[in-house]
C-alpha positions in Angstrom: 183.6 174.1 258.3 181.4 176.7 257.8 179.6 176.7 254.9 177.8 179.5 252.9 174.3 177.8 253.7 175.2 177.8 257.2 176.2 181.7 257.4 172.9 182.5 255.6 170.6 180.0 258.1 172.8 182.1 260.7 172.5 185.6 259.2 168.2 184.8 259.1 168.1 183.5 262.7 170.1 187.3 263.9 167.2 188.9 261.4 164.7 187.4 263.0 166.0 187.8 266.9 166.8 191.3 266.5 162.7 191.9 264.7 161.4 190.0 268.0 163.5 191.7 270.4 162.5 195.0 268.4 159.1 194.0 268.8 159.2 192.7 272.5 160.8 196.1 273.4 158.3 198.0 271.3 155.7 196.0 273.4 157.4 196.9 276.7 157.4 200.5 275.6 153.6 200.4 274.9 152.8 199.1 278.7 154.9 201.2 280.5 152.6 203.7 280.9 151.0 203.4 284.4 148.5 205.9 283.8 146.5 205.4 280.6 143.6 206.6 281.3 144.8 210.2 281.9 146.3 212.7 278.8 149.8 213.9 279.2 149.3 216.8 280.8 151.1 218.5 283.4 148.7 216.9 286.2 149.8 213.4 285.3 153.5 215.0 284.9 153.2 216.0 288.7 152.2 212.9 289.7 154.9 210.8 287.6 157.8 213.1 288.7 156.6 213.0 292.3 156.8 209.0 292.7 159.7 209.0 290.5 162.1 211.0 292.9 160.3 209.5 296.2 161.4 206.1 295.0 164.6 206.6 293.5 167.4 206.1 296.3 169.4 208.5 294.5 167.4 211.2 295.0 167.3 213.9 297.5 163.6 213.1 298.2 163.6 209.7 298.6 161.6 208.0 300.9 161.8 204.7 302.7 159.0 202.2 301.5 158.1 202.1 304.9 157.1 206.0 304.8 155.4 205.9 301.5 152.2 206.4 302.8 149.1 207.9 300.3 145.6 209.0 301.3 142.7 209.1 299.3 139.2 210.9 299.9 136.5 208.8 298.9 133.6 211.0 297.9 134.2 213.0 294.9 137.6 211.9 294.8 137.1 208.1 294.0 133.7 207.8 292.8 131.2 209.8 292.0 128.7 212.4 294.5 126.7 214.1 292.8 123.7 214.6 292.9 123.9 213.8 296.8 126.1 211.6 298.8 126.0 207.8 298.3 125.8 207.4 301.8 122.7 209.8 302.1 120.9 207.8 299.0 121.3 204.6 301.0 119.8 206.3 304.5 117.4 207.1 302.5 116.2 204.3 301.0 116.4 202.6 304.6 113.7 205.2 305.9 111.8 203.3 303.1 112.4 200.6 304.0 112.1 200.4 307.8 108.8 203.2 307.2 106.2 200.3 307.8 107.5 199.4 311.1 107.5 203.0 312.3 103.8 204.8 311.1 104.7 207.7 313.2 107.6 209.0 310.6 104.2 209.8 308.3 104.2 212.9 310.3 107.6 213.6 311.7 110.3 215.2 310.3 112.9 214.4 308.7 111.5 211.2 307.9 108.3 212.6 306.3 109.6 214.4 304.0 112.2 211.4 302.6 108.7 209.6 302.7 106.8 212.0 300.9 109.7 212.4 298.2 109.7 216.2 299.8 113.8 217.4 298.7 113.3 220.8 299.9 111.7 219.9 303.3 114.6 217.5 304.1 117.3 220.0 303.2 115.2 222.5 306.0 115.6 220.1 308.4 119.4 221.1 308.1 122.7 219.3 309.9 120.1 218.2 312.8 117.6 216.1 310.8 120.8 214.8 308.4 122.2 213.2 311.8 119.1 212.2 312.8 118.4 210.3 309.9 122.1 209.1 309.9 121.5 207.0 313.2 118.5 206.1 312.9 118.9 204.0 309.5 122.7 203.5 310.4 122.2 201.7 314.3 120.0 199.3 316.0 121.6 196.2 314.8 125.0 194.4 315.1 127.8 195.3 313.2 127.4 191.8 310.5 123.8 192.7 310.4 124.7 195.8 309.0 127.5 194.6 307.0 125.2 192.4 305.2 122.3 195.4 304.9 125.1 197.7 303.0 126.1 194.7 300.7 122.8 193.7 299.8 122.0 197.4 299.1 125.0 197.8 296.8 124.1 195.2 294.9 120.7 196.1 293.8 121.4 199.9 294.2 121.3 201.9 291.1 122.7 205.4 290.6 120.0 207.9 288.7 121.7 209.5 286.3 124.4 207.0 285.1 121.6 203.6 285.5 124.9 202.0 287.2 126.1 200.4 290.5 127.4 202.9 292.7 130.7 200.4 292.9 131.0 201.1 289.2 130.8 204.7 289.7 134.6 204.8 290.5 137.0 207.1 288.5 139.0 204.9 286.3 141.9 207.7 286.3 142.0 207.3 290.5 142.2 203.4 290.2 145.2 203.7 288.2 147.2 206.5 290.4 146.0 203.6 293.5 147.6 200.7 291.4 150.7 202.9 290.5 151.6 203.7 294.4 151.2 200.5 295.1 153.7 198.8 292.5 156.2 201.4 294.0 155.9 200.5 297.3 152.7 202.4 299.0 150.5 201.6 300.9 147.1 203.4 300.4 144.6 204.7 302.9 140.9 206.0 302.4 140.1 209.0 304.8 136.6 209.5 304.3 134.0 212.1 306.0 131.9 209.0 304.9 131.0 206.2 307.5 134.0 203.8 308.0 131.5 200.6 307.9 129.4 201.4 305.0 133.0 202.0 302.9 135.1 198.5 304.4 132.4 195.9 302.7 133.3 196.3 299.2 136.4 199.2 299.1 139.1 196.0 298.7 136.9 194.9 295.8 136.5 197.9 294.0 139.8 199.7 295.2 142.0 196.9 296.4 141.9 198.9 300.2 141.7 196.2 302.8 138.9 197.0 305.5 142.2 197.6 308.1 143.2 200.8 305.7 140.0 202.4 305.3 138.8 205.5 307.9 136.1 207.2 308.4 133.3 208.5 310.4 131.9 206.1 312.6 128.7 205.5 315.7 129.2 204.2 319.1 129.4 200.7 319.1 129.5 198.4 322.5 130.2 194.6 323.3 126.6 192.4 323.3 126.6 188.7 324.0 123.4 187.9 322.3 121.9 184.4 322.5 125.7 183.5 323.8 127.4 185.0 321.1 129.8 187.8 321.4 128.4 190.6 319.2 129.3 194.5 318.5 125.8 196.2 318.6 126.0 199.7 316.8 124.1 202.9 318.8 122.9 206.2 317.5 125.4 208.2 318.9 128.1 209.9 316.9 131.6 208.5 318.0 133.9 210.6 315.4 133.6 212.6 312.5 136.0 212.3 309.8 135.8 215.0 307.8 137.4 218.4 307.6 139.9 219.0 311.0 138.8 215.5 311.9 140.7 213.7 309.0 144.2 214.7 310.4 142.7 213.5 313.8 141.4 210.1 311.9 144.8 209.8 310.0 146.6 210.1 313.3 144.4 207.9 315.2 144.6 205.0 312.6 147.7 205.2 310.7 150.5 206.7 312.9 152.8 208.4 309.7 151.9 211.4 308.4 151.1 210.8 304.9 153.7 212.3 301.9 150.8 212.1 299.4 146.7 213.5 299.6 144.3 213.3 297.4 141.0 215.1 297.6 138.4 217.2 296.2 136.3 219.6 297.9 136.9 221.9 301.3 136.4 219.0 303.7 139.6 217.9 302.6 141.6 220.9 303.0 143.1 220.2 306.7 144.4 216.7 305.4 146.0 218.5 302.4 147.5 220.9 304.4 148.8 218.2 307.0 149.8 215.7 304.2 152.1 218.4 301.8 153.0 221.6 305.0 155.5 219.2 307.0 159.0 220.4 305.1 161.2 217.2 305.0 161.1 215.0 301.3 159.0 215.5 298.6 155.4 216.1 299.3 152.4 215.6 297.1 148.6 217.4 297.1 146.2 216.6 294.5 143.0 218.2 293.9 140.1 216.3 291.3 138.2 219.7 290.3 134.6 218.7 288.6 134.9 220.3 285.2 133.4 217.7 282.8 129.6 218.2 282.8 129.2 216.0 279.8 130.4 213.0 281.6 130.2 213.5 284.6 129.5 216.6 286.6 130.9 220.5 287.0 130.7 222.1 289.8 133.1 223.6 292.6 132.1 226.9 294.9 128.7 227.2 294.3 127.5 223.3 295.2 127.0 222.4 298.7 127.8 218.5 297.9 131.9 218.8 297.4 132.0 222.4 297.5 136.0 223.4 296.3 136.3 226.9 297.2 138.8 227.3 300.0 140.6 224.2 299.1 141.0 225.9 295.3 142.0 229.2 296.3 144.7 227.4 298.5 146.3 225.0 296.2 147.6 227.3 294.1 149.5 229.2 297.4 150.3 226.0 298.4 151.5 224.4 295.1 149.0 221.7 294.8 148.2 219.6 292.1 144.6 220.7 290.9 143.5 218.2 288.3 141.3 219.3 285.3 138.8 216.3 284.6 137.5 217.3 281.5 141.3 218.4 280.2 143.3 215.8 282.3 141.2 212.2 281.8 141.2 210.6 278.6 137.8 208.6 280.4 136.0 209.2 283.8 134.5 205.4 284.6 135.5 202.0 283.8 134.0 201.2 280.2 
C-alpha cells in the first residue's frame, strides 16, 4: 500500500528533481552564449543571425558544412598592429641581430637607420627599403631554420605598449567568433598580407588554425640537399603577395571555395570582402573590426598608414557589411 510517509518521501524527491532540473537548465541557459566577450549589440546580432540561418536546413540560406568556409585577416583583425606590424618589429630586431656579421649596414640604408634607432629615415626609404629589409632578415636559411628563428623570437618578444607576448595580443572577441564557426561546422582560414611562414608556427596554438589553413605572403623557396638531407632553402625574392587584390588570388590558390564569411579591418582587405559577400547565392557575411577604443587598445582608421580603413568603411555601408564598434561592441579586447 501506499502510505502517507511514502507520498511525502515521494512528493520531496519531485521537489527536489524539478529544483535541479530548474537549476541544470538555468545553467544551460547561462553557457549558451557563444560570444561573451562581446555586448549585445547589433554587431554580435549580425553575426548570430548569419550562422543561425546558414546552418539551419530549413532555411533558405542554408549552406552545406562542406561550403561553410570563413576567412579571417590577421593583422588588426586578430591581434593587435599598432604601432607597426608585428612582422616589421621582428625584421627589425633581426637587422640587430645579424648587424655584427654585416659592418657595412652601419652605412647603408635601410639597415642604418633600423641601427641607429632612426624611424623617420626608415619610413624614407619607402616600399623599396621595407622589401629590402623583408628579405634580407626573412631568407638565407632553410625553412626549419627559420621556423625555429620565429618561435624563439615569439617567445622572448615583448610588445611596447601592452609589456605582453605578441601571441597574447590576440582579440578575445575574434577567438570566440573562430570557436563559434567552428562548433557549427566551419572551417576557418587566415588570409594574411603577412608572411605565410612567420604566421603557421604558433597560429594553431593561439587560434586553433592548422599551418595547412593559414595564407599569406610568401619568398621563393627551392629544393637543397644539404649534407644529404633534403631541405627547402628560402631566397630573397618575392613569390606572392597576399594582400589587397592578391588575397582573392591567395584564397583561390589555396582554398578552392569562395568563402560565405570575411573578416577584416583595414583597405587591404577590401577585394576579399568584396569577393567573400558580392557572389549572390545564400547568405553572405562581411565584417569590419573598426579601431575605436583608444583606452584599450588603439583608434585609428583613415588617417593611419598601419590598417588604414577608409575605402573599406565607405564601402561597407553600400555593401551592407558588418562594421564592428570596438569600444561599443566588446565587453574586453585581450584575454585577461
Amino acid at each position: 500500500m501506499f502510505s502517507a510517509r511514502n507520498f511525502l518521501y515521494f512528493s520531496r524527491c519531485v521537489a527536489l528533481a524539478a529544483a535541479a532540473c530548474l537549476f541544470t537548465a538555468a545553467s544551460v541557459v547561462a553557457q549558451t552564449d557563444a560570444l561573451p566577450s562581446w555586448n549585445d549589440t547589433a554587431s554580435k546580432q549580425s553575426i548570430i543571425s548569419f550562422v543561425e540561418k546558414v546552418t539551419n536546413p530549413g532555411s533558405a540560406d542554408f549552406v552545406p558544412e562542406l561550403e561553410r568556409v570563413a576567412v579571417f585577416d590577421n593583422d588588426g583583425t586578430l591581434w593587435v598592429e599598432h604601432p607597426i606590424y608585428t612582422q616589421l618589429a621582428f625584421a627589425l630586431d633581426r637587422v640587430k641581430v645579424l648587424a655584427p656579421q654585416h659592418p657595412e649596414w652601419m652605412e647603408t640604408q635601410p639597415f642604418k637607420a633600423v641601427l641607429e634607432g632612426d624611424m623617420k629615415a626608415l619610413a624614407a626609404s619607402g616600399e623599396k627599403g621595407l622589401v629590402e629589409l623583408i628579405m634580407t632578415t626573412h631568407a638565407g636559411m632553410t625553412t626549419s631554420e627559420f621556423q625555429k628563428v620565429v618561435t624563439d623570437w615569439f617567445a622572448s618578444a615583448r610588445d611596447p605598449k601592452f609589456k605582453r607576448p605578441y601571441t597574447e595580443l590576440v582579440y578575445q572577441p575574434m577567438i570566440e567568433v573562430l570557436s563559434y564557426l567552428r562548433a557549427n561546422g566551419f572551417k576557418t582560414f587566415i588570409v594574411s598580407g603577412g608572411g605565410i611562414e612567420l604566421m603557421r608556427p604558433w597560429a594553431e596554438e593561439v587560434y586553433g588554425i592548422p599551418p595547412e589553413q593559414v595564407i599569406g605572403s610568401s619568398i621563393k623557396t627551392e629544393f637543397r640537399m644539404q649534407d644529404d638531407t633534403p631541405t627547402l632553402f628560402r631566397l630573397p625574392e618575392v613569390n606572392f603577395i597576399d594582400d589587397k587584390a592578391g588575397k582573392p588570388v591567395g584564397i583561390n590558390q589555396h582554398i578552392g571555395r569562395r568563402p560565405i564569411a570575411a573578416f577584416g579591418n583595414s583597405d587591404g582587405d577590401l577585394q576579399m570582402l568584396q569577393w567573400t559577400t558580392m557572389a549572390g547565392g545564400p547568405a553572405r557575411l562581411g565584417v569590419l573590426i573598426h579601431h575605436t577604443d583608444a583606452e584599450r587598445e588603439y583608434a585609428y582608421d583613415r588617417g593611419t598608414e598601419v590598417g588604414r580603413l577608409d575605402k573599406a568603411l565607405d564601402a561597407a555601408s553600400i555593401a551592407g557589411w558588418t562594421v564592428v564598434d570596438m569600444k561599443a561592441d566588446w565587453k574586453q579586447v585581450f584575454k585577461d
